[in-house]
C-alpha positions as CSV (number, residue, x, y, z in Angstrom):
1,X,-30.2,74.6,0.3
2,X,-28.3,78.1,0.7
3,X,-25.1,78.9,-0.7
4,X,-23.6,78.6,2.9
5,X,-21.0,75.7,3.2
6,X,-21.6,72.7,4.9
7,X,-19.6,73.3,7.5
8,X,-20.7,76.6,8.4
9,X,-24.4,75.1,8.2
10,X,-23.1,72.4,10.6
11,X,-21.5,74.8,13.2
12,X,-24.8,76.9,13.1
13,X,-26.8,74.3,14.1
14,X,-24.4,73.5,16.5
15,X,-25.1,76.6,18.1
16,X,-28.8,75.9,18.8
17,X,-30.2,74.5,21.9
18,X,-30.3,71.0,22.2
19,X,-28.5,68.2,20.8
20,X,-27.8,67.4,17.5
21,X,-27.7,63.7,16.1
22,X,-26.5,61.7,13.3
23,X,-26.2,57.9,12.5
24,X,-22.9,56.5,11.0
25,X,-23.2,56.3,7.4
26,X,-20.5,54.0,5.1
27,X,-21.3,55.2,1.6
28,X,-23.4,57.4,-0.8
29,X,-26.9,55.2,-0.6
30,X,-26.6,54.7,3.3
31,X,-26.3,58.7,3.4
32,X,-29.2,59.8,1.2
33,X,-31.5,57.2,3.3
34,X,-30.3,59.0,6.7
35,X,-31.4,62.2,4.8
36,X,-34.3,61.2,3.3
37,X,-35.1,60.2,6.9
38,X,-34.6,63.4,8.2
39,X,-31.3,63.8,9.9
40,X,-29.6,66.6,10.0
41,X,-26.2,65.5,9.7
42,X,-24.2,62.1,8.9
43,X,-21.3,60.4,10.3
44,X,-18.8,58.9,8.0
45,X,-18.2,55.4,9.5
46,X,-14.5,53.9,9.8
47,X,-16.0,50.7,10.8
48,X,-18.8,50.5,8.2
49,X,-16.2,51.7,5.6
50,X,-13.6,48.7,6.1
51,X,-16.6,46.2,6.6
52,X,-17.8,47.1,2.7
53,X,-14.9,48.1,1.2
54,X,-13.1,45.4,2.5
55,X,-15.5,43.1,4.5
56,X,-13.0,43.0,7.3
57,X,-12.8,44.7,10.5
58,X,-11.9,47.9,11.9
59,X,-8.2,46.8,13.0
60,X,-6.7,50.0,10.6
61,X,-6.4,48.1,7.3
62,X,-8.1,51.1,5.4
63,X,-5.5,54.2,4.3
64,X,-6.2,57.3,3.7
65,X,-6.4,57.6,0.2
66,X,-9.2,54.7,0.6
67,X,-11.4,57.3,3.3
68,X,-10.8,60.3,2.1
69,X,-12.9,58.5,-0.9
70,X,-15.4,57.7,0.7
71,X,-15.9,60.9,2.3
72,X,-16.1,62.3,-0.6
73,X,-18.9,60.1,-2.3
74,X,-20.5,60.3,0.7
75,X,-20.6,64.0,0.8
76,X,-21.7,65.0,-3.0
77,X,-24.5,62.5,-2.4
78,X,-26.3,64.2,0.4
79,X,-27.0,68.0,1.3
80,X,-26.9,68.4,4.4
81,X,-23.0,68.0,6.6
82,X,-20.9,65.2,6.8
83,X,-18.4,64.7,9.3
84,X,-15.7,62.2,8.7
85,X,-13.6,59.5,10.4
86,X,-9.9,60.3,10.1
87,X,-8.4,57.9,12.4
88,X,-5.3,58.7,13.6
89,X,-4.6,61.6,10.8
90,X,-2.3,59.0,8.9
91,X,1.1,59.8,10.0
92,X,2.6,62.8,11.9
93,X,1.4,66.7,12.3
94,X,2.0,67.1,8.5
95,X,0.1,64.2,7.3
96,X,-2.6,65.6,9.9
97,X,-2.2,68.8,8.0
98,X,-3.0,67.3,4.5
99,X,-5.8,65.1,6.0
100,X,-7.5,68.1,7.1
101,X,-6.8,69.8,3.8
102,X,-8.0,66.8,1.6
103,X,-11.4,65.9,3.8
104,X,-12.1,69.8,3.3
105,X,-11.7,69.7,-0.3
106,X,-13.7,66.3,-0.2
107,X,-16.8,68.0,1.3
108,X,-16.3,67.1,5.0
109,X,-17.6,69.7,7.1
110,X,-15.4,68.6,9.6
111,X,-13.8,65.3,11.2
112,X,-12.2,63.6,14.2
113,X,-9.1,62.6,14.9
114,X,-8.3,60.0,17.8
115,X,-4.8,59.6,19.7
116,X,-4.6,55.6,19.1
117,X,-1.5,54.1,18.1
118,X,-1.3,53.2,14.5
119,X,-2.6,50.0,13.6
120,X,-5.6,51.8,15.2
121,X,-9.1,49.6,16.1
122,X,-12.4,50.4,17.1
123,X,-12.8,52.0,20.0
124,X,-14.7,49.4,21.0
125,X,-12.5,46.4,20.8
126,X,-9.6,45.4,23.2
127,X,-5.8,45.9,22.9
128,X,-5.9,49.6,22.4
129,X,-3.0,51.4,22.9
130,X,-2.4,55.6,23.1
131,X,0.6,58.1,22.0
132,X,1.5,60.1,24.5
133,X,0.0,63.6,24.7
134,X,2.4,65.7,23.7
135,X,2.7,63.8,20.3
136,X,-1.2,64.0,20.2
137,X,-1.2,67.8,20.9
138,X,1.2,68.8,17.8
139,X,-1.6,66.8,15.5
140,X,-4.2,68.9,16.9
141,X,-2.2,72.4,16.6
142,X,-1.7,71.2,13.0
143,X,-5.4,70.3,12.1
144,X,-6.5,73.5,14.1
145,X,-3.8,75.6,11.7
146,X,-4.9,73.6,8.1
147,X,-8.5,74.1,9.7
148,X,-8.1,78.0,9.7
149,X,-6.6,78.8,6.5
150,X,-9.0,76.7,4.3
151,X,-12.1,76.8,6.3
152,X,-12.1,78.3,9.8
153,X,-15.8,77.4,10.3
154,X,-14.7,73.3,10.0
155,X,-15.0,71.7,12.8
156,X,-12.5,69.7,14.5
157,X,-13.3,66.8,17.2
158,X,-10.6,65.2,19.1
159,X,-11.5,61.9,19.9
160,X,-9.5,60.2,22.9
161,X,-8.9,56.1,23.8
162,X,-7.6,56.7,26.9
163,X,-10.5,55.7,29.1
164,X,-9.6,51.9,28.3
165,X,-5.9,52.5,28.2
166,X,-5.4,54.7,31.1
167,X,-8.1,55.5,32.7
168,X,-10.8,58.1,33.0
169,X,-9.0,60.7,34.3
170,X,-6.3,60.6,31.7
171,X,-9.4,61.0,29.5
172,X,-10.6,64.0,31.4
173,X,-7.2,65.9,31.0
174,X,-6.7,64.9,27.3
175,X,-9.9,66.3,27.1
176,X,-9.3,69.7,28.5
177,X,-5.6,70.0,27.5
178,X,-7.5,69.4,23.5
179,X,-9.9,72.3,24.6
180,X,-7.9,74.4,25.9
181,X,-5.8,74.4,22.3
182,X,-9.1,75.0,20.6
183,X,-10.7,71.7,19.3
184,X,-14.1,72.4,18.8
185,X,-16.1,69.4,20.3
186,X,-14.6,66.6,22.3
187,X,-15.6,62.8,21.7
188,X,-14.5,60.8,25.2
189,X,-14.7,56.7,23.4
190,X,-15.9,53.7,25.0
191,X,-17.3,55.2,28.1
192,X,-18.4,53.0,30.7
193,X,-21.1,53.8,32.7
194,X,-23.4,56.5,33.2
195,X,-21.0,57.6,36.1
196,X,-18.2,57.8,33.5
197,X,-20.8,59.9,30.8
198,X,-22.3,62.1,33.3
199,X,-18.2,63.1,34.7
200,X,-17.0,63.7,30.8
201,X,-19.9,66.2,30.6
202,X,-19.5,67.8,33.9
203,X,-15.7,68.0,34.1
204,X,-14.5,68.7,30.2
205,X,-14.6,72.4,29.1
206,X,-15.9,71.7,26.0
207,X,-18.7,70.4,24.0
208,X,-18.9,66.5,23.8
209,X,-19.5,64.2,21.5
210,X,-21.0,61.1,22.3
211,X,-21.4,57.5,20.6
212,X,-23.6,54.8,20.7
213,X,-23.0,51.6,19.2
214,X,-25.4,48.5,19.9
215,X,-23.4,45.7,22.0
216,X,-20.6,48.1,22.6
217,X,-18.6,49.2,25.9
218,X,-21.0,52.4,26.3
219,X,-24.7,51.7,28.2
220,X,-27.3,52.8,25.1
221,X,-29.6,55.9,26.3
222,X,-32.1,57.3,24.5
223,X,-31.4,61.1,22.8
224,X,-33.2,62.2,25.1
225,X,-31.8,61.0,28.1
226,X,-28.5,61.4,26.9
227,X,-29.1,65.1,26.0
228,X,-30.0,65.7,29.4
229,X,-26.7,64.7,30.4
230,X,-25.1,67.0,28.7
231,X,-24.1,65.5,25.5
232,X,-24.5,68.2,22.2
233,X,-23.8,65.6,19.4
234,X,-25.0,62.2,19.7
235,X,-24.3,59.5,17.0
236,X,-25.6,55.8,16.3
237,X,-22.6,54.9,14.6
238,X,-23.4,51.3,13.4
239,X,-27.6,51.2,13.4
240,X,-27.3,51.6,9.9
241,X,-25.1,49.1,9.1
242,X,-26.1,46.5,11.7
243,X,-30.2,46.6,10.3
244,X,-28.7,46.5,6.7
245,X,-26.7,43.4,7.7
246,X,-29.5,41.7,9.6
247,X,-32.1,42.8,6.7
248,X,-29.4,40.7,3.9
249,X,-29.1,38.1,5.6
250,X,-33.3,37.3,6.5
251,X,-34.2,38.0,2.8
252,X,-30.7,36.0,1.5
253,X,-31.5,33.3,3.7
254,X,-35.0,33.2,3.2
255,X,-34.4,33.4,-0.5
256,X,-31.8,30.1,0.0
257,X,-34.1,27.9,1.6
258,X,-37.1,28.6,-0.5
259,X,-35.7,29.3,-3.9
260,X,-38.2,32.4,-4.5
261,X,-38.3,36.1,-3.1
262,X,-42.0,35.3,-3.0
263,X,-42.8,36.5,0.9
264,X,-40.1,38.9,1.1
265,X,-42.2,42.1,-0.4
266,X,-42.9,43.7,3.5
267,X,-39.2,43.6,4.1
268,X,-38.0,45.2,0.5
269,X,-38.0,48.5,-0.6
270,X,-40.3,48.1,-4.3
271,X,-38.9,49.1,-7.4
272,X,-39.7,52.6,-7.5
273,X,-39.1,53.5,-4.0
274,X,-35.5,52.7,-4.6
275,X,-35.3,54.7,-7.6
276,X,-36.9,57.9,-5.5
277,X,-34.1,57.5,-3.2
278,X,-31.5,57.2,-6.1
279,X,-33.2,60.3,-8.1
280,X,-33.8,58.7,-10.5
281,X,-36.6,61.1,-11.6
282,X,-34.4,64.2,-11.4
283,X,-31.6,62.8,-13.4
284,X,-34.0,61.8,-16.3
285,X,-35.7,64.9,-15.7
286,X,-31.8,66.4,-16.4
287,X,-32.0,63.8,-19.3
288,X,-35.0,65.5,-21.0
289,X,-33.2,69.0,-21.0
290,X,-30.7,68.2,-22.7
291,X,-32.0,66.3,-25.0
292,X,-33.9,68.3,-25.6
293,X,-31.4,71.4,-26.0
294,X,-29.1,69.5,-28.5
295,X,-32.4,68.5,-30.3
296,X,-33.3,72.2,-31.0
297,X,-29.2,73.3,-31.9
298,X,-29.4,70.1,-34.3
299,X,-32.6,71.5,-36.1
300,X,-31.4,75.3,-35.9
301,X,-28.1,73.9,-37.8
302,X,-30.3,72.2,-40.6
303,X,-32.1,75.6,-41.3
């Protein structure tokens, strides 16, 4: 990897044709897998955070001190950009301010921000509710201003509700109001219907984000489909932690019933595959050096 930061590699490959995706990871092990797999970027979950921090849902239960954690983890584990879920920002322009601050210093290489009401839900759920724009606009003047004296090449994504609160054409002019103050991506949540995806693209001044979650409000598409829309980043938020889920509970309930994890061995990982994913080899490789090091000063000291 170059000495570049990761959110300056992020926003250059932003700048390349096509779209760029990224799965929703909730911690450090999720992240390395999307890597070793070959993406090019990782979305720090909300959702997935509260379901294994907490095991509850994504109803805004999780502060800030708890995400800006797990950003954090999430980022030192992996080498290539993370972008993190900051909710609402956690309180008013200043707070937004510090969030921005602290998710640079965690490692983000940028992050969204959404115009929910606090207790915020997913965007997926019902009983949603909005602030008014001119509330949301002084959190995004305030990220854009953290943004730009710490690290002007972070990006910032405003993320807007108002599709299921007030329609899609609040959602358009949210949307263009955000570009216009210099957001640098948009993220219209819960769209519809392809009508809804292909109006977002074709009506918002800005590039847009979009998100797939399986069972949600938005019709899946394929990448490529959906990059032919229009759509420059594209993220399965919860196909990580959804085929985790399902893959616990088969081999848990499998290893109930029968009392022996004899029949399990296609659907696990071995032994040494999970420690390659973990490092395991470089870190005793790391071992060895300086072992090795304080071996030789030991002897030198004898002498």
């Amino acid at each position: 990897m170059s000495g570049e930061r990761k959110s300056t590699l992020l926003r250059e490959r932003l700048k390349k044709p096509g779209a760029l995706v990224g799965v929703g990871v909730y911690d450090a092990l999720s992240a390395r897998i999307a890597e070793l797999c070959g993406f090019e970027v990782v979305h720090h979950s909300g959702f997935g955070t509260a379901a294994t921090l907490l095991g509850a849902p994504d109803i805004g239960l999780l502060d800030f001190t708890e995400m800006c954690h797990r950003v954090k983890s999430i980022a030192r584990a992996v080498s290539i950009p993370v972008l993190g879920d900051a909710d609402t920002g956690y309180g008013n322009p200043l707070n937004v301010y510090r969030t921005v601050q602290e998710y640079i210093w965690a490692g983000s290489a940028g992050l969204f921000i959404e115009d929910q009401r606090w207790p915020k839900r997913c965007g997926h759920m019902e009983g949603k509710e909005v602030i008014g724009w001119d509330e949301m606009k002084g959190k995004l003047e305030a990220a854009i201003d953290a943004k730009r004296e710490l690290d002007p090449d972070f990006v910032i994504i405003y993320r807007t509700d108002a599709v299921a609160v007030t329609g899609i054409e609040e959602a358009i002019a949210r949307g263009n109001a955000a570009a216009a103050l210099g957001v640098d991506m948009v993220f219209v949540e819960a769209l519809e219907s392809k009508e809804q995806m292909e109006r977002v693209v074709s009506e918002i001044d800005a590039p847009l984000m979009l998100n797939l979650i399986e069972g949600g409000k938005t019709p899946l598409f394929s990448v490529e489909e959906a990059e032919s829309m229009g759509f420059k980043y594209i993220v399965f938020a919860l196909t990580p932690l959804f085929s985790a889920t399902k893959g616990m509970i088969e081999a848990l309930s499998h290893l109930k019933k029968t009392g022996s994890s004899k029949g399990l061995e296609e659907k696990l990982v071995s032994f040494d595959e999970f420690t390659d994913i973990v490092n395991l080899k470089g870190l005793l490789a790391m071992e060895r050096k300086y072992a090795s090091t304080a071996t030789d000063t030991a002897q030198n000291s004898a002498k």
